[in-house]
SELUMRO-693959 format. One record per residue: x, y, z of N, C-alpha, C in turn; residue in three letters. Coordinates in steps of 0.001 Angstrom, whole numbers, always signed. Each point is the difference from the previous one (the first is absolute). Example, Ala and Ser with C-alpha at 12.3 -4.5 7.8 and 13.67 -1.06 7.14 Angstrom:
<recs>
+---------+---------+---------+---------+---------+---------+---------+---------+---------+------+
!     nxx !     nyy !     nzz !    caxx !    cayy !    cazz !     cxx !     cyy !     czz ! rest !
+---------+---------+---------+---------+---------+---------+---------+---------+---------+------+
!  +13190 !   -5690 !   +7800 !    -890 !   +1190 !      +0 !    +900 !   +1200 !      +0 !  Ala !
!    -350 !   +1050 !    -720 !    +820 !   +1190 !     +60 !    -770 !   +1090 !    +730 !  Ser !
+---------+---------+---------+---------+---------+---------+---------+---------+---------+------+
</recs>
This chain:
<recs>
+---------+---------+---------+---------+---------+---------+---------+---------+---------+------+
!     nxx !     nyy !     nzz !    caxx !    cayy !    cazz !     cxx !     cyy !     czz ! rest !
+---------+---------+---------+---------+---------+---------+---------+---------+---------+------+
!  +18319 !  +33704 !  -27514 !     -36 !   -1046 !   +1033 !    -734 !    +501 !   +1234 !  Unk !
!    -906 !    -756 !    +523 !    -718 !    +551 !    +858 !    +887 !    -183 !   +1665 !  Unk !
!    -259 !    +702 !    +924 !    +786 !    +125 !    +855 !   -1098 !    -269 !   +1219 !  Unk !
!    +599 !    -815 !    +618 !   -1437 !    -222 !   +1561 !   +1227 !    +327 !   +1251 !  Unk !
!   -1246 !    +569 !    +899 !    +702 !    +335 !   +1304 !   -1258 !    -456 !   +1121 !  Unk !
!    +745 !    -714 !    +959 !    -878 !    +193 !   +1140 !    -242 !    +686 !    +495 !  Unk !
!    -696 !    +770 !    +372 !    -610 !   +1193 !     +72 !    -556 !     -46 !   +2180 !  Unk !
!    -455 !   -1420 !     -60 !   -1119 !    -428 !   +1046 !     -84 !   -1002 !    +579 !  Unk !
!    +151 !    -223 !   +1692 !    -187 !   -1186 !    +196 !    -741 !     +34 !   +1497 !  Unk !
!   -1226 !    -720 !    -282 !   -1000 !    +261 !   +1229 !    -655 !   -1197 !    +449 !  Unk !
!    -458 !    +469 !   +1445 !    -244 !   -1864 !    +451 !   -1651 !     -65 !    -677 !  Unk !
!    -500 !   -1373 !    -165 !    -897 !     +81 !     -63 !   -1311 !    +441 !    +510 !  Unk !
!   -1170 !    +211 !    +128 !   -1020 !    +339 !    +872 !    -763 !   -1534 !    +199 !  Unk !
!    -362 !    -717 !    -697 !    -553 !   -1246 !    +122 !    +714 !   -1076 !    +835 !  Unk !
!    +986 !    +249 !    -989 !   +1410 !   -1405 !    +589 !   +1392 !   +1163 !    +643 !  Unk !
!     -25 !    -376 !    +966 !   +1474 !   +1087 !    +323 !   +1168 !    -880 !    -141 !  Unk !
!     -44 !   -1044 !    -568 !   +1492 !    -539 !     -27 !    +331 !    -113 !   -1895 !  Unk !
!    -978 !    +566 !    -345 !     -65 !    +296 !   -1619 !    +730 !   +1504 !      +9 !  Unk !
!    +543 !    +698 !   -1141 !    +567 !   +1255 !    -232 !    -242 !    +386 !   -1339 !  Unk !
!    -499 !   +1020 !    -155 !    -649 !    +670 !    -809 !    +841 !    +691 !    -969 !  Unk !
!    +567 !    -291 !   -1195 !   +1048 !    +271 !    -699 !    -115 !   +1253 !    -924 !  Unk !
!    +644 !   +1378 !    -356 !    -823 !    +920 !    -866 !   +1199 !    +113 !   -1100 !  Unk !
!    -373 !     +76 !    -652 !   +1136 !    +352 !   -1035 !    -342 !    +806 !    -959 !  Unk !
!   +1397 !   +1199 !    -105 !    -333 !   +1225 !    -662 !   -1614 !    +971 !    +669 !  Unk !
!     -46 !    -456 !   +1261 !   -1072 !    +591 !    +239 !   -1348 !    -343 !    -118 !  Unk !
!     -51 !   -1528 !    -735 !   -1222 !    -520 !    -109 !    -307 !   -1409 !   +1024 !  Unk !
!   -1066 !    -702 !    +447 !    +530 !   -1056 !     +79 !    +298 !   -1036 !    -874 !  Unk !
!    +765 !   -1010 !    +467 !    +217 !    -979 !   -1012 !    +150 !   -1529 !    +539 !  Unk !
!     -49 !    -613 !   +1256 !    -120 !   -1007 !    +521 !     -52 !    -161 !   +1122 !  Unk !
!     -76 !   -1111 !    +851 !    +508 !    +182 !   +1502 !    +831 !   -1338 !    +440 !  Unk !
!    +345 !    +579 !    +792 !    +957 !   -2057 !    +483 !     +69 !    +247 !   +1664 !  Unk !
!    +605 !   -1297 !    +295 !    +132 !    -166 !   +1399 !    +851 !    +602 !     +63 !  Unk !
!     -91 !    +234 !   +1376 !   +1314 !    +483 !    +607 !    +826 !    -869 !     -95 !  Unk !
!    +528 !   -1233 !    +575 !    +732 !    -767 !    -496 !    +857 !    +401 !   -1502 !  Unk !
!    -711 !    +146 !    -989 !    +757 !    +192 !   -1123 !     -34 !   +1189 !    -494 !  Unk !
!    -617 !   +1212 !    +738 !    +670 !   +1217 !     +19 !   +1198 !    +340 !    +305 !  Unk !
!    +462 !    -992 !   +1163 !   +1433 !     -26 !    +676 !    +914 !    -999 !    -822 !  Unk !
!    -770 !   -1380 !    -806 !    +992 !    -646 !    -579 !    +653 !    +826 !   -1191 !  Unk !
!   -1045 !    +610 !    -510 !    +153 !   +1081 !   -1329 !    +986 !   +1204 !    +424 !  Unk !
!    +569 !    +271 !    +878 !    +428 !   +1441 !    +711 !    -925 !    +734 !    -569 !  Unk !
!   -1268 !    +364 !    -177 !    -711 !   +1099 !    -658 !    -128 !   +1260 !    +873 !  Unk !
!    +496 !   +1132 !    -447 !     +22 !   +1455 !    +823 !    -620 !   +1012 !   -1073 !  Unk !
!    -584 !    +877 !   +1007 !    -343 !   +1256 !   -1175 !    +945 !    +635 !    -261 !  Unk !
!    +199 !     -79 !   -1625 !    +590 !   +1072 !    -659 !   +1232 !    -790 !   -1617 !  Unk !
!    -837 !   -1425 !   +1166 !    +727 !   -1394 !    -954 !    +109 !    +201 !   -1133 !  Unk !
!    +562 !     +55 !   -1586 !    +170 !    -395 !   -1074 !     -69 !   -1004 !    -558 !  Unk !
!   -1000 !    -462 !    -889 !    -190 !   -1488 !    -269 !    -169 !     +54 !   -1354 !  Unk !
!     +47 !   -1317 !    -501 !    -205 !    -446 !   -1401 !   -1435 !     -92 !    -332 !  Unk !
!    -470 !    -202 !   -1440 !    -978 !    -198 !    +123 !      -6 !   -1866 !    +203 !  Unk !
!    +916 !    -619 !    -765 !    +216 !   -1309 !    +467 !     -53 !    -154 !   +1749 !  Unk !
!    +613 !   +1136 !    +650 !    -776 !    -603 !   +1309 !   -1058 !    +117 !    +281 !  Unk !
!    -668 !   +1355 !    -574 !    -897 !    -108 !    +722 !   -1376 !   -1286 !    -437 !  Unk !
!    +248 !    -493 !   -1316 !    -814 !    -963 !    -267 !    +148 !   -1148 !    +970 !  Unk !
!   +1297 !     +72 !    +685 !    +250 !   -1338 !   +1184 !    -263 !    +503 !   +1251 !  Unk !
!     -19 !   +1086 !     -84 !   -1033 !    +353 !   +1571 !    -952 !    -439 !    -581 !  Unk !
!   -1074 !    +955 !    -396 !   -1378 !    -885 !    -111 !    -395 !   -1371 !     +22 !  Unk !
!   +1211 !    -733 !    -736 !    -150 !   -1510 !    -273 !      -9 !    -589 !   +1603 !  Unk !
!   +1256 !    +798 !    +543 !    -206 !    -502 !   +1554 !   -1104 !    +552 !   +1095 !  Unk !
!    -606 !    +993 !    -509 !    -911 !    +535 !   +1063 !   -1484 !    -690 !    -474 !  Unk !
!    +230 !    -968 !   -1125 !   -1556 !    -892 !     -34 !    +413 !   -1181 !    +298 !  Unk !
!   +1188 !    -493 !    -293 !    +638 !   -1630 !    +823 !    -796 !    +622 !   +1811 !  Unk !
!    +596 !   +1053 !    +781 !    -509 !    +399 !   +1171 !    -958 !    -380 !    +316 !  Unk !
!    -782 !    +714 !    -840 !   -1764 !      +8 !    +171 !    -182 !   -1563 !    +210 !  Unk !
!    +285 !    -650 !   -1376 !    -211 !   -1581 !     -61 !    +170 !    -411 !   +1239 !  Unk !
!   +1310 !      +5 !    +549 !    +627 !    -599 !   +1188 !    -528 !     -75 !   +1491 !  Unk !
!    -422 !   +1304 !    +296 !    -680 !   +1139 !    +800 !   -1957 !    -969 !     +68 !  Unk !
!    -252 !    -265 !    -819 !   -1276 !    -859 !    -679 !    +322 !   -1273 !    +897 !  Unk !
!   +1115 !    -472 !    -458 !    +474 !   -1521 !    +105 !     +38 !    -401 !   +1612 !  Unk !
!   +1046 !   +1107 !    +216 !    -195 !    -150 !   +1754 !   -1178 !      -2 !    +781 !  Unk !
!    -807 !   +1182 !    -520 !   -1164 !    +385 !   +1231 !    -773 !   -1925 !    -305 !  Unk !
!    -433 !    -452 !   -1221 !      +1 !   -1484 !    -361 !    +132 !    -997 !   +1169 !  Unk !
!   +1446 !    -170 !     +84 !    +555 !   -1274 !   +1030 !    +145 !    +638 !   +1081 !  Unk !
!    -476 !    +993 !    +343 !    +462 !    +576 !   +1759 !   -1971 !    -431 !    +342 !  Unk !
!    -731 !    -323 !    -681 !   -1468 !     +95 !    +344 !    -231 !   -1130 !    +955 !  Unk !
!    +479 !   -1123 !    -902 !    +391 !   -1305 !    +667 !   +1193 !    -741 !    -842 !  Unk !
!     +89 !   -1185 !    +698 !   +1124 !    -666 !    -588 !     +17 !    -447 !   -1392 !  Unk !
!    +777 !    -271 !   -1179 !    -425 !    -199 !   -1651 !    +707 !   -1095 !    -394 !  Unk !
!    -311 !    -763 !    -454 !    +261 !    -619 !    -465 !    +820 !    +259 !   -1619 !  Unk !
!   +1468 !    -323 !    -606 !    +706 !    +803 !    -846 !    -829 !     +11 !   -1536 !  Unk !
!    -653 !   -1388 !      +1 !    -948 !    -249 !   -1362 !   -1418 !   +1033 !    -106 !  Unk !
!    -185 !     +46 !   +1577 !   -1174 !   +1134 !    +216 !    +416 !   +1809 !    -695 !  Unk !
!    +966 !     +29 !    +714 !    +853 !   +1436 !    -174 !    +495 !    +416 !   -1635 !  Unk !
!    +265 !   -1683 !    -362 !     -27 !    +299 !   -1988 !   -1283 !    +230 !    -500 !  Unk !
!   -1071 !    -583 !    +771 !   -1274 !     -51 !    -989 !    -123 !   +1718 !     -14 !  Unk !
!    -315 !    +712 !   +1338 !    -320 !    +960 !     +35 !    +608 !    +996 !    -465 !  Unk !
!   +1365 !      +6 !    -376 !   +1015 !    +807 !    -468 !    -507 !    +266 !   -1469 !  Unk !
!      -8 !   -1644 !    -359 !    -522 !     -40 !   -1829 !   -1056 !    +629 !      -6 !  Unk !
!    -841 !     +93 !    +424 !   -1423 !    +543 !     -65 !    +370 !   +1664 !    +245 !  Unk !
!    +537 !    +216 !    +946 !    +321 !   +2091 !    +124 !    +945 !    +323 !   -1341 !  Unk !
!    +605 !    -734 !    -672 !    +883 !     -89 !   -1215 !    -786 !    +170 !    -957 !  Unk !
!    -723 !    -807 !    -435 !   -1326 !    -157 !    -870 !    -410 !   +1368 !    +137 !  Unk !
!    -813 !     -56 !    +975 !   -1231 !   +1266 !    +672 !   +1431 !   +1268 !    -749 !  Unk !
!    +824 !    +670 !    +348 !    +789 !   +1050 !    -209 !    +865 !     -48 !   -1219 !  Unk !
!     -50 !   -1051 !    -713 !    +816 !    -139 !   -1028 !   +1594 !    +545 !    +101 !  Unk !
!    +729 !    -836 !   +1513 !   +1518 !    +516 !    +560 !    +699 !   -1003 !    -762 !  Unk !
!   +1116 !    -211 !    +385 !    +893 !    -872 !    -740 !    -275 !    -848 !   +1026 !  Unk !
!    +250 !   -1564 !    -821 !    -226 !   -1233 !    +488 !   +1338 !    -353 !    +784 !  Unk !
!   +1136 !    +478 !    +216 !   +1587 !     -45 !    +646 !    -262 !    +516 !   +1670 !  Unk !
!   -1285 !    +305 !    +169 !    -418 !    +938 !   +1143 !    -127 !   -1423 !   +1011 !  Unk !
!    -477 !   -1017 !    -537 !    -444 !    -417 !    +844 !   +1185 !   -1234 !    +422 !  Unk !
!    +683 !    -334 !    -834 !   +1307 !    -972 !    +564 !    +601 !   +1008 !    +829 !  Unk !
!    +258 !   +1090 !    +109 !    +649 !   +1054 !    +572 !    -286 !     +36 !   +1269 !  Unk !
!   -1750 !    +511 !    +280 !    -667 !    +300 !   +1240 !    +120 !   -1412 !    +861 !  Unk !
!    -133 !   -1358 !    -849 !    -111 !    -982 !    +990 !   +1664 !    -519 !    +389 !  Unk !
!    +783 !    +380 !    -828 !   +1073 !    -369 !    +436 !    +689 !    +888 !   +1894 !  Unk !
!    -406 !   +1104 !    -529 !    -113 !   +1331 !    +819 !    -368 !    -445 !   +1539 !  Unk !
!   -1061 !    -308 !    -542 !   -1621 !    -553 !   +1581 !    +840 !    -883 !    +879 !  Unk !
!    +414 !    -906 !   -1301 !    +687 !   -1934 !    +590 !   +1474 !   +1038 !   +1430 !  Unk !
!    +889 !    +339 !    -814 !   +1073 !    +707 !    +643 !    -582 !    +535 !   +1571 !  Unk !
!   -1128 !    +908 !    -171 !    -201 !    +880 !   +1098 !    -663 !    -794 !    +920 !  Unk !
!    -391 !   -1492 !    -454 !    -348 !    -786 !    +903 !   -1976 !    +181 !     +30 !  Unk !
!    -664 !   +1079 !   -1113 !   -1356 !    -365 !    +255 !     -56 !    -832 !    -970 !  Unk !
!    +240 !   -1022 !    -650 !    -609 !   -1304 !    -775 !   +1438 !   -1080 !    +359 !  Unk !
!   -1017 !    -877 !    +662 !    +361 !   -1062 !    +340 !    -846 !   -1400 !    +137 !  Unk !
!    +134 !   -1048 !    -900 !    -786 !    -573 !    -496 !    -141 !   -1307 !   +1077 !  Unk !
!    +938 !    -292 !    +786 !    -200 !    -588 !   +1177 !    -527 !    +799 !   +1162 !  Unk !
!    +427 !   +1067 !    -293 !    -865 !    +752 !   +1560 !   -1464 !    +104 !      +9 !  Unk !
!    -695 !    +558 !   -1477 !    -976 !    -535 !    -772 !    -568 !    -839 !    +608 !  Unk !
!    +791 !   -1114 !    -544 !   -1113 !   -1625 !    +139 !    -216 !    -256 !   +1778 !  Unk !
!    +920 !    +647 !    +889 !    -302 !    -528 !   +1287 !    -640 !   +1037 !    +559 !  Unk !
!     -19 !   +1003 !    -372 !   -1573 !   +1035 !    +200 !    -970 !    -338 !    -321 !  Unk !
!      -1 !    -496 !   -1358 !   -1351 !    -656 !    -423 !    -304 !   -1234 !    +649 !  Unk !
!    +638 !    -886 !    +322 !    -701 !   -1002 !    +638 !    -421 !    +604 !   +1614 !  Unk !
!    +926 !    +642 !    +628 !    -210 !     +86 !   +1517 !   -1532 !    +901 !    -183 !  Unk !
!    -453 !    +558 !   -1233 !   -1032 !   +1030 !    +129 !    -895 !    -529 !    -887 !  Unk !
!    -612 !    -663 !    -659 !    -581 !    -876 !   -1160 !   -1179 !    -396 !    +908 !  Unk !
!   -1463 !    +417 !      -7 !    -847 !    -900 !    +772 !    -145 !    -422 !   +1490 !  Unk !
!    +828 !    +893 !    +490 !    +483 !    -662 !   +1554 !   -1080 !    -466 !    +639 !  Unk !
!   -1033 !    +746 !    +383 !   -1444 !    -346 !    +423 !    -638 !    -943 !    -482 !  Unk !
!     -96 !     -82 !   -1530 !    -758 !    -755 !   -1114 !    +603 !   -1316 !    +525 !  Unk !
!   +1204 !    -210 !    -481 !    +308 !   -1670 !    -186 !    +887 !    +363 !   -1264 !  Unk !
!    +352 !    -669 !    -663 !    +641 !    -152 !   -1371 !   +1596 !   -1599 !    -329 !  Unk !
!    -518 !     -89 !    -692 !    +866 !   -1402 !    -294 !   +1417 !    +490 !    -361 !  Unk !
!    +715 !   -1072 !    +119 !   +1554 !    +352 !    -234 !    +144 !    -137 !   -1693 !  Unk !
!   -1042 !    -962 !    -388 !     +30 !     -14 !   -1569 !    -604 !    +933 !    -662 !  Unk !
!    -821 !    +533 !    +401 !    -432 !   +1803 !    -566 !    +999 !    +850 !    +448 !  Unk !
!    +782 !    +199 !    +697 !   +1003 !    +787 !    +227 !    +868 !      -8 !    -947 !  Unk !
!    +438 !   -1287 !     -50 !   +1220 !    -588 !    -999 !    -764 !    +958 !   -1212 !  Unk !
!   -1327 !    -676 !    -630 !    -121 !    +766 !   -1562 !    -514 !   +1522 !     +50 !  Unk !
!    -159 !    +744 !    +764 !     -80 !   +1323 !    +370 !   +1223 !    +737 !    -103 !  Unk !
!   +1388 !    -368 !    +367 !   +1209 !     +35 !    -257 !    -141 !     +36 !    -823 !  Unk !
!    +227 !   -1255 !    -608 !    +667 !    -669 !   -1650 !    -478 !   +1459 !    -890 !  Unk !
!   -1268 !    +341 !    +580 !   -1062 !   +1022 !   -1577 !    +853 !   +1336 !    +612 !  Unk !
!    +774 !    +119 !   +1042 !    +616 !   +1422 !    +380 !   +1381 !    +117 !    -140 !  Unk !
!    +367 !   -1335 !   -1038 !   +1511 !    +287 !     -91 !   +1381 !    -783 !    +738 !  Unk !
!    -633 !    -622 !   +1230 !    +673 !    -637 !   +1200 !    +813 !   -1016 !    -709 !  Unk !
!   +1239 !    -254 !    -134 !    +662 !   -1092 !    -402 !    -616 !   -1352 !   +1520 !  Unk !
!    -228 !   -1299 !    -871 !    -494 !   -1419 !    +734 !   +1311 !    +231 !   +1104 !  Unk !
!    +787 !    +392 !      +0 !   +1788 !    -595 !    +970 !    -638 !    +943 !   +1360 !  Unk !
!    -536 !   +1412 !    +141 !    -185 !    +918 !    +866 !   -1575 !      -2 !    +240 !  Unk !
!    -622 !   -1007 !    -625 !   -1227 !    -220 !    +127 !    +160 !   -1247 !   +1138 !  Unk !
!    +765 !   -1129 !    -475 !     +40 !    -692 !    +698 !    +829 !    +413 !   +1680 !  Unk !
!    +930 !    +457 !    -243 !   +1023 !    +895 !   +1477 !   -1130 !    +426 !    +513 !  Unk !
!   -1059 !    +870 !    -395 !   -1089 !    +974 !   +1092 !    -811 !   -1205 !    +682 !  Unk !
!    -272 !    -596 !    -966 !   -1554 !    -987 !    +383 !    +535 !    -931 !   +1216 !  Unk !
!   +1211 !    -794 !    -589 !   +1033 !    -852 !   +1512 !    -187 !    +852 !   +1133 !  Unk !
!    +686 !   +1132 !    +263 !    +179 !    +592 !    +942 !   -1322 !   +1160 !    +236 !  Unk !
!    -998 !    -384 !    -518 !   -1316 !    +869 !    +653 !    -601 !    -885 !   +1571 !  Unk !
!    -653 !    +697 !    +518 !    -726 !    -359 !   +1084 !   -1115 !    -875 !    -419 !  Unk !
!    -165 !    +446 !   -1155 !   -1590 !    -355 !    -470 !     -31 !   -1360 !    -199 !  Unk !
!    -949 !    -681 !     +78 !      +1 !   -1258 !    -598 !   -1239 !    -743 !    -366 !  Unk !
!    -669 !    -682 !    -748 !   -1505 !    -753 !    -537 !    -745 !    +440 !   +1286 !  Unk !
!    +192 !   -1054 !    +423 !    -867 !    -903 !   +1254 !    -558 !   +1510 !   +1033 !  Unk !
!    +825 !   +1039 !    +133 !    -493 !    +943 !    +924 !    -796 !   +1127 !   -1178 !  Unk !
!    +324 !    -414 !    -936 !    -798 !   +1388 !   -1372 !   -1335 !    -510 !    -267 !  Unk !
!    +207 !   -1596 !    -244 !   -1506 !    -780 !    +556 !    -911 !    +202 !    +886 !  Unk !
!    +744 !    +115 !   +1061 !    -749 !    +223 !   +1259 !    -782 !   +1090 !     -42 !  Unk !
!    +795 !    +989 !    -521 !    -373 !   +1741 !     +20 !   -1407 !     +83 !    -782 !  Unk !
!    +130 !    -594 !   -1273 !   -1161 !    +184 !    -740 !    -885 !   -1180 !    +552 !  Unk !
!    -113 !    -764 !    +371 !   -1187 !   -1276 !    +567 !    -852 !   +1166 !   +1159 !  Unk !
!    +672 !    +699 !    +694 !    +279 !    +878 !   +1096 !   -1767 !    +862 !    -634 !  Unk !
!    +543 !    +326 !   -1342 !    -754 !   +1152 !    -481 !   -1055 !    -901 !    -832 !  Unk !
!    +201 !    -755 !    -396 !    -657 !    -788 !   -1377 !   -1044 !    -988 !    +391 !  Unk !
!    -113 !    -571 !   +1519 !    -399 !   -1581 !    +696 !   -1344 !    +366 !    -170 !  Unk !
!    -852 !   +1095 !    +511 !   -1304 !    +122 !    +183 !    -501 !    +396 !   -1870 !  Unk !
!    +475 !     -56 !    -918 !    -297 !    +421 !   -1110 !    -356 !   -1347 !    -953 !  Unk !
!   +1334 !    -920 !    +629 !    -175 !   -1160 !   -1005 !    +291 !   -1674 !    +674 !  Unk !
!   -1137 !    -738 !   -1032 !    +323 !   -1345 !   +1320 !   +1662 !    -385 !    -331 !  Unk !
!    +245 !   -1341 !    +395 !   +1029 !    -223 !    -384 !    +821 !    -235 !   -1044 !  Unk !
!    -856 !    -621 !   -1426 !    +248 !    -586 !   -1037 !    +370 !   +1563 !    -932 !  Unk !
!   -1234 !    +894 !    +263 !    +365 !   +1545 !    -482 !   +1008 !    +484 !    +609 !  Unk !
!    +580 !     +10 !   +1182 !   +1015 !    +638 !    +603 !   +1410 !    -777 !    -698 !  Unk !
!    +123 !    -899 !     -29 !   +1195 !    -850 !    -298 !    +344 !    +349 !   -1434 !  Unk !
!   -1157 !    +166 !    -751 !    +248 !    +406 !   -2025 !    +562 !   +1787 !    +460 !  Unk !
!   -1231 !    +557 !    +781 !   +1068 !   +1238 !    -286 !   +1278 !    +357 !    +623 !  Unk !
!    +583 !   -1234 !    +587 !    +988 !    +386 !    +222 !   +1173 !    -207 !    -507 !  Unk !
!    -290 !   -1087 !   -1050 !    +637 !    -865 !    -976 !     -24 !    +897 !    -955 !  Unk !
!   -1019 !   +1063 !    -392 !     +33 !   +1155 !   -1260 !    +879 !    +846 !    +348 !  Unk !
!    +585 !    +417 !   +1580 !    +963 !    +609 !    +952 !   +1338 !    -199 !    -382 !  Unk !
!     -69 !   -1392 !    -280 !   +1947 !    -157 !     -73 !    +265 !   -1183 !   +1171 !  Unk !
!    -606 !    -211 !    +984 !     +68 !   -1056 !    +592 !    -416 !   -1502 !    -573 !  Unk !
!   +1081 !    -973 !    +717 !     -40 !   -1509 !    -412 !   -1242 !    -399 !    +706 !  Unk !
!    -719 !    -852 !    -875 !   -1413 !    -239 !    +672 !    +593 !   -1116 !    +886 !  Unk !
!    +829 !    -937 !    +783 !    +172 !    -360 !    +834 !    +121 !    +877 !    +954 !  Unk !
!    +810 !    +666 !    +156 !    -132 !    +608 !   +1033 !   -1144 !    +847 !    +504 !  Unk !
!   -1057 !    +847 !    -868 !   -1088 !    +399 !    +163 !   -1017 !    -762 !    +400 !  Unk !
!    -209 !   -1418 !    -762 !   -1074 !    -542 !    +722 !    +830 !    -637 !   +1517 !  Unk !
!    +988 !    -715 !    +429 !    +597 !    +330 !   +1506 !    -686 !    +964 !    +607 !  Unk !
!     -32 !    +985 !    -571 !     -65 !   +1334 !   +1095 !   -1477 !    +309 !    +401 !  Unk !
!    -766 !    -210 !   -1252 !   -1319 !    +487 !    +284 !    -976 !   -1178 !    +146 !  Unk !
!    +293 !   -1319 !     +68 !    -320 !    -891 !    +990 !    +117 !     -66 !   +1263 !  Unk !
!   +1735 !    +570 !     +81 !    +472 !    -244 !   +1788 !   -1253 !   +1064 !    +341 !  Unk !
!    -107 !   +1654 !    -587 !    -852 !   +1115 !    +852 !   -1284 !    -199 !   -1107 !  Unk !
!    -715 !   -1192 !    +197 !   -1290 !     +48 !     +82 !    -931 !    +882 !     -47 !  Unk !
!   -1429 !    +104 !    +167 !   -1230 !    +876 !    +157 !    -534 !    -701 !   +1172 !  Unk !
!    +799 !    -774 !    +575 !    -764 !    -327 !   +1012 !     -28 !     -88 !   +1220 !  Unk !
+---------+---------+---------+---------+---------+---------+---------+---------+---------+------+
</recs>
């Protein structure tokens, strides 16, 4: 029966909140600190080899996780966004597919995925300069996961509204196109062509 001892435990040089695991004198994984301490792991430890296959198992869930965070701390994620990309580092590494109900359940708890906080980041930041319609918003959502109930809650209570996102782009768009061209592309926009031709009649070329 083979016999393992921890032998080693050192901070990382790359990542210092990683720990560098040696066993019997060799290395053999690393984990967070966090679960160096959940593990009680000390040198001189006695372990199974059944554990030590569940360290490792947990010091690449880490890695995964460790991945996942630096992810949604970049900007805000959307939770359907955070699955796509998960599946894809799953794929790419061939990890277990349990990684990723895990990590997002994880994220949701610690408060970085939140799918309403999401949608009212994304609208307050979506085009601000540009212009952008409330009905391209709506299906920009929809393709990121946004349930219609918290799609609709953001959009009510945004600042934003047609008539001034109109304005913004006529703003940028007036010297480019007469009126009949200005009014279609804004109708390809997401805006109701009533209200567009209103607008770019009332502000003229003239």
């Amino acid at each position: 029966m083979n016999e393992f001892r921890i032998t080693g435990l050192k901070q990382g040089v790359k990542n210092p909140n990683r720990v560098n695991v040696f066993v019997n004198s060799v290395y053999s994984f690393s984990l967070d600190v966090s679960q160096v301490v959940d593990f009680k792991l000390k040198v001189g430890m006695e372990i199974t080899g059944k554990q030590l296959e569940e360290f490792k198992k947990a010091s690449e869930f880490g890695k995964f996780y460790q991945r996942a965070l630096e992810w949604v701390l970049v900007r805000p994620r959307s939770e359907k966004e955070t699955r796509d990309y998960l599946s894809k580092k799953i794929f790419e590494k061939k990890l277990d597919k349990n990684y990723i109900a895990t990590t997002v359940e994880r994220l949701k708890e610690k408060g970085y995925l939140d799918d309403f906080g999401f949608a009212k980041w994304y609208v307050e930041n979506r085009f601000v300069k540009k212009g952008v319609s409330s009905k391209r918003l709506k299906m920009e959502l929809m393709k990121k996961g946004i349930s219609l109930e918290n799609i609709s809650e953001v959009l009510d209570n945004s600042e934003r509204n047609d008539e001034e996102e109109i304005l913004k782009i006529i703003a940028k768009k007036r010297a480019k196109y007469d009126d009949e061209k200005l009014i279609a592309y804004l109708c390809r926009q997401g805006f109701s062509y009533q209200l567009a031709q209103d607008l770019v009649q009332s502000y003229g070329m003239g």
